[in-house]
C-alpha positions as CSV (number, residue, x, y, z in Angstrom):
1,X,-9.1,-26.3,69.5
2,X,-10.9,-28.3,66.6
3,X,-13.9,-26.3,67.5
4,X,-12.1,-23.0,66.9
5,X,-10.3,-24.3,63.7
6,X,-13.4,-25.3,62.2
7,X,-15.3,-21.9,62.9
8,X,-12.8,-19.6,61.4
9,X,-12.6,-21.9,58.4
10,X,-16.4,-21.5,58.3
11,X,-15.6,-17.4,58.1
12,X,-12.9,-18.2,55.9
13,X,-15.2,-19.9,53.5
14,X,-18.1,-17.4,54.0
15,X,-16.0,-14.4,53.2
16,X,-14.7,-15.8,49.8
17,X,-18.1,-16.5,48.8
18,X,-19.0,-12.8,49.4
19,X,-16.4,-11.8,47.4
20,X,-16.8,-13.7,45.0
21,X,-20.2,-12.5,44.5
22,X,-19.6,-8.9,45.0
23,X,-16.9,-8.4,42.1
24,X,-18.8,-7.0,39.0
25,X,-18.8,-9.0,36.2
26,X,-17.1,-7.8,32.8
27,X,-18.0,-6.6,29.4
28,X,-15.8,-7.8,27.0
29,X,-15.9,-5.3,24.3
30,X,-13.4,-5.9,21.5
31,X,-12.3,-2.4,19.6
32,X,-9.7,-1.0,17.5
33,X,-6.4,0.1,19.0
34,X,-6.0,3.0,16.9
35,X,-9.3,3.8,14.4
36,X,-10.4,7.0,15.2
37,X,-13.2,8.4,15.5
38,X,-14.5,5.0,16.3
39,X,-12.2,3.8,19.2
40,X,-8.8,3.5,20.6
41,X,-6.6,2.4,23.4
42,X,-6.9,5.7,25.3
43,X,-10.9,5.2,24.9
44,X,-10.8,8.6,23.0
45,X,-13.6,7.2,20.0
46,X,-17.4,7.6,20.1
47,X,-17.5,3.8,20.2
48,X,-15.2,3.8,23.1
49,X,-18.2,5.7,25.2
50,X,-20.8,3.8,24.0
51,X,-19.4,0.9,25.1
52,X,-18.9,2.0,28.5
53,X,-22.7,3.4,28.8
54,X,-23.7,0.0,27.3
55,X,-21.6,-2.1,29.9
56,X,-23.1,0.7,32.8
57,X,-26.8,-0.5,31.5
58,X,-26.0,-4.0,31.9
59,X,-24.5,-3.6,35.0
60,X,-20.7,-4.7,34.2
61,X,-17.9,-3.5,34.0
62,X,-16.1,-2.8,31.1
63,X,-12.8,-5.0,29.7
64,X,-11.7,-3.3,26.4
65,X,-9.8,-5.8,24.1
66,X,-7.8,-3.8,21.2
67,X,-6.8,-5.5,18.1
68,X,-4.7,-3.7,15.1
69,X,-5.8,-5.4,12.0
70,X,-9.3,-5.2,11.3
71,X,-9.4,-8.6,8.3
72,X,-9.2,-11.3,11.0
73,X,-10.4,-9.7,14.8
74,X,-14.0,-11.9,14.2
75,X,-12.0,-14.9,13.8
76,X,-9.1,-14.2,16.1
77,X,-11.2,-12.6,19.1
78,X,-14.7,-12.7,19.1
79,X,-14.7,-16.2,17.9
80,X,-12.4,-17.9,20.2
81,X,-14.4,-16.0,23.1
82,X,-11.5,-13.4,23.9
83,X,-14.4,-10.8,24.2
84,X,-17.9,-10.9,24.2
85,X,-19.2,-8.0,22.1
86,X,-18.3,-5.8,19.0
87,X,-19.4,-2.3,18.5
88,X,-20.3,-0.7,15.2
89,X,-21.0,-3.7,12.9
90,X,-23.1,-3.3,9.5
91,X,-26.7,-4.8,10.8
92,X,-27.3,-8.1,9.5
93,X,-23.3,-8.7,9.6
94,X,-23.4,-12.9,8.6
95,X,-20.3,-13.4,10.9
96,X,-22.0,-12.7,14.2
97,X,-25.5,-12.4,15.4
98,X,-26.6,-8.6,15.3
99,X,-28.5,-6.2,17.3
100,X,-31.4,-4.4,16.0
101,X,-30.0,-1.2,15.0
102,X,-28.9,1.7,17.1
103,X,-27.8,4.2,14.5
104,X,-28.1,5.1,11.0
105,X,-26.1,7.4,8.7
106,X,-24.9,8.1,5.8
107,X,-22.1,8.9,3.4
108,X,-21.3,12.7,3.1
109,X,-20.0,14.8,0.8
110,X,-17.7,17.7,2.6
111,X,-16.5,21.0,1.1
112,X,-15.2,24.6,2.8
113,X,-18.6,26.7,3.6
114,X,-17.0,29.7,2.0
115,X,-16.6,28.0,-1.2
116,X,-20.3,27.9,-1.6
117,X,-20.4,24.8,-3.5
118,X,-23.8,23.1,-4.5
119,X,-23.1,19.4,-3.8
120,X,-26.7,17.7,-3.7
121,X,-26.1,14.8,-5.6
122,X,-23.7,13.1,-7.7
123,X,-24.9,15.4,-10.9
124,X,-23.3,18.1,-9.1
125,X,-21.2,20.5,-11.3
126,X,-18.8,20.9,-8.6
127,X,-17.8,17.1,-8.8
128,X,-17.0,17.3,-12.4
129,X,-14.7,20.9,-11.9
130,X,-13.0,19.5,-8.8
131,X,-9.3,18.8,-9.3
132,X,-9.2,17.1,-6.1
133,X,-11.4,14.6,-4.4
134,X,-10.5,12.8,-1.6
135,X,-11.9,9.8,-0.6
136,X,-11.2,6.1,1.2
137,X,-11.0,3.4,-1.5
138,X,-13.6,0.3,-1.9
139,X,-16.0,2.4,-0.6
140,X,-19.3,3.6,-2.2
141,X,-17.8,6.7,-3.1
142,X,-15.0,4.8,-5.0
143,X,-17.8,3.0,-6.8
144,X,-19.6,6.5,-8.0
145,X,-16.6,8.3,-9.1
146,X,-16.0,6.0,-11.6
147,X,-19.7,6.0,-12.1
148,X,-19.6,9.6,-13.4
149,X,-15.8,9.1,-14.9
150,X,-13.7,10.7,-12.3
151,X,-11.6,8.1,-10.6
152,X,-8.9,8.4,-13.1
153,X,-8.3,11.8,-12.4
154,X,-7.8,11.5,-8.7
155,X,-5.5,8.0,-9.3
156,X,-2.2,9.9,-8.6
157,X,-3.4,11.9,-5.6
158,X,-4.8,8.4,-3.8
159,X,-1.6,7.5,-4.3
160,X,-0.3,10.5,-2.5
161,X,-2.6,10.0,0.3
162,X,-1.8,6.7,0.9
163,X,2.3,7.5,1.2
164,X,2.7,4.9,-2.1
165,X,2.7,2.1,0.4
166,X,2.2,-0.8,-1.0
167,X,-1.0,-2.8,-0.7
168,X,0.3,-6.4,-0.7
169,X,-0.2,-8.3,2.6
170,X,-1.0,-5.6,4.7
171,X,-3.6,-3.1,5.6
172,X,-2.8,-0.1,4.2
173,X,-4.9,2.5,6.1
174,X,-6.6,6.1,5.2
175,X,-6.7,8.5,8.2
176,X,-10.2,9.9,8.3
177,X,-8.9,13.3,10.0
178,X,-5.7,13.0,7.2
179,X,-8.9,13.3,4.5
180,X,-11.0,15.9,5.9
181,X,-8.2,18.4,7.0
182,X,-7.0,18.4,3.2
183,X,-10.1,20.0,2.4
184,X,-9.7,22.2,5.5
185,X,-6.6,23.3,4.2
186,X,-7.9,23.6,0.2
187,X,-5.5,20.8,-0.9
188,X,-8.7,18.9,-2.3
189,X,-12.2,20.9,-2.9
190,X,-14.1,18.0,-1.5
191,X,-13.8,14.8,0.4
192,X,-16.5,11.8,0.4
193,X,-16.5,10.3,3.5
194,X,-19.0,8.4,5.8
195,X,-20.2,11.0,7.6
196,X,-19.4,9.4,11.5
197,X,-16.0,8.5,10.4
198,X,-15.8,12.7,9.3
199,X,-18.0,14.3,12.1
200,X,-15.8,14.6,14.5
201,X,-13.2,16.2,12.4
202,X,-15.9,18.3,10.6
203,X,-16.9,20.0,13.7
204,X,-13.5,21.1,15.2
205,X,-12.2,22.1,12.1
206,X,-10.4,25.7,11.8
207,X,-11.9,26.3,8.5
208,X,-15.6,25.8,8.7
209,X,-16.7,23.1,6.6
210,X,-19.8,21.9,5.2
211,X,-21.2,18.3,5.4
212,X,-23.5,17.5,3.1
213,X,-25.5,13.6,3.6
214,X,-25.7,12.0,0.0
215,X,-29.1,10.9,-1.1
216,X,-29.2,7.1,-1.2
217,X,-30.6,6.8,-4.7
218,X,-27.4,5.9,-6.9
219,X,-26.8,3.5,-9.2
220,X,-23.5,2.4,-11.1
221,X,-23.4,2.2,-15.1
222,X,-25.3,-1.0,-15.2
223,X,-28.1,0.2,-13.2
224,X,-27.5,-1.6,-9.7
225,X,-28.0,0.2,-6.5
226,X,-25.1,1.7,-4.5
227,X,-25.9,1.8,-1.3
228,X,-25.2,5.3,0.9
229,X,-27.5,4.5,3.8
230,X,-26.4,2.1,6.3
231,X,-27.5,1.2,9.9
232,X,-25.0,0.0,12.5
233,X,-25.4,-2.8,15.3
234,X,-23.9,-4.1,17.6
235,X,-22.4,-7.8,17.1
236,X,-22.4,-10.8,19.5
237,X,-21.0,-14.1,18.9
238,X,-23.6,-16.3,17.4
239,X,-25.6,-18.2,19.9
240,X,-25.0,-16.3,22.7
241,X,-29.4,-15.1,22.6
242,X,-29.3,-14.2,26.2
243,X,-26.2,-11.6,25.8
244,X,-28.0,-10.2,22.4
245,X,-31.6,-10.1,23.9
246,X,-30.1,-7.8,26.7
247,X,-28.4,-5.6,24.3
248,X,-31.4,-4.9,22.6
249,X,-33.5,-4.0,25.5
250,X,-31.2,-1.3,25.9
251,X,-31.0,-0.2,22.2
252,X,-34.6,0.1,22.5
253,X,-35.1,1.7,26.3
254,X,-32.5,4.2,26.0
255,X,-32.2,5.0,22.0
256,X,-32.3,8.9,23.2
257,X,-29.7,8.7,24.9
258,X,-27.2,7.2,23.0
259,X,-28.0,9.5,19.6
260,X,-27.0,12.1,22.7
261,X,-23.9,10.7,22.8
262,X,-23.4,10.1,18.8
263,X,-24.9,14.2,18.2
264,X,-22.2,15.1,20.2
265,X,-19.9,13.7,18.1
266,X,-21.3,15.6,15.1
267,X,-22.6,12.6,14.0
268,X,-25.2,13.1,11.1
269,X,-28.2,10.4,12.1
270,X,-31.0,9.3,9.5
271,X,-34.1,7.4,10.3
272,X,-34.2,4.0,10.3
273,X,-36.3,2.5,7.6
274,X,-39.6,0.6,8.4
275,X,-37.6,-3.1,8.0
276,X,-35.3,-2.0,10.8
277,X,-37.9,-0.5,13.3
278,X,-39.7,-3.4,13.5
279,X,-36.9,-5.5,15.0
280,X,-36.9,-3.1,18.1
């Protein structure tokens, strides 16, 4: 009887081991509940699939970990290990440890095609004629209108956009597709937007639109550079090397196919300068 015990305690034993080995790891990828076009809790975004080809490549399976605020989800998430990566972070972000880039793109400028309107740069006639230009403060475009004198103008109609919520203590936030449909439906002339938070909108818009990138040559009043041109990464807690070295195998093996993934999204993608290359 011993003899018997002590054998099916041996399969016992062996079984959870086998288990234990055969259940697939996770990828912990912390993204927004509700940010579209980036990600949300449906998995709808263009970040949302790119996490799930990146957690395919490594061979894990994906845990998705929304948050809702996006001031404190470093501290409050990555930080304290609730998830292990973030996707779509500024390259070179000082609160994590970064991937060499995996996209670049710029801010656009975004009009109705059959207005014909010549937006090139930020000389363009058609900025100084516009009554109405939307765009999502603190951004570069923020910076530039006031640049050329036309952020007063559009004060009251920010206001509008934003539903005169008030900004103290909370996070008030600007739809992306809220911005680009009032061009769509000729409420504004033009919207400046960065272009993958617009693409997506863009491109199934009723009224066809044009997106046009802006050069990355600008400079504010006192002759400092506002930047228009940004690559994006994606962000690991600091010191976890082996998790980031992994990540950037892939970035580098399979960069075709992910700007597959982000074209079909509309998004518009710009070469990556020599500084960035050389980390692949």
């Amino acid at each position: 009887m011993k003899e018997t015990t002590r054998i099916f305690t041996a399969l016992a034993l062996g079984l959870g081991f086998v288990t234990a080995h055969a259940e697939q790891p996770t990828l912990k990828v912390c993204t927004a509940e509700n940010e579209m076009p980036y990600s949300n809790k449906t998995g709808d975004g263009f970040e949302n699939k790119l996490a799930q080809y990146v957690a395919e490549q490594l061979g894990r399976k994906l845990e998705t970990v929304t948050w809702t605020d996006p001031r404190y989800f470093i501290r409050d998430y990555v930080d304290k290990g609730l998830c292990d990566v973030v996707m779509g972070v500024d390259q070179g972000d000082p609160r994590l440890s970064t991937t060499a880039p995996y996209y670049r793109s710029g801010y656009v400028f975004i009009s109705r095609s059959d207005d014909k309107l010549d937006l090139q740069n930020w000389d363009s006639e058609a900025l100084r004629k516009a009554k109405r230009i939307a765009f999502m403060p603190g951004t570069p475009a923020e910076t530039m209108l006031r640049a050329i004198g036309r952020y007063n103008d559009m004060f009251n109609y920010q206001q509008e956009l934003a539903g005169f919520k008030s900004k103290r203590n909370q996070y008030v936030k600007y739809e992306n597709d809220k911005l680009v449909n009032e061009v769509t439906t000729g409420k504004a002339e033009i919207a400046i937007l960065w272009g993958p938070a617009a693409a997506r909108y863009v491109k199934a818009s009723a009224t066809p639109l044009t997106m046009t990138v802006i050069p990355d040559n600008n400079k504010r009043a006192d002759g400092e550079k506002v930047g228009f041109h940004y690559s994006t990464s994606i962000g690991v807690r600091k010191g976890d090397t082996a998790l980031l070295a992994q990540l950037n195998k892939i970035i580098k093996d399979q960069q075709d196919e992910i700007e597959e993934l982000l074209e079909a999204d509309g998004i518009p993608l710009l070469d990556q300068p020599d500084a960035a290359l050389s980390m692949n």
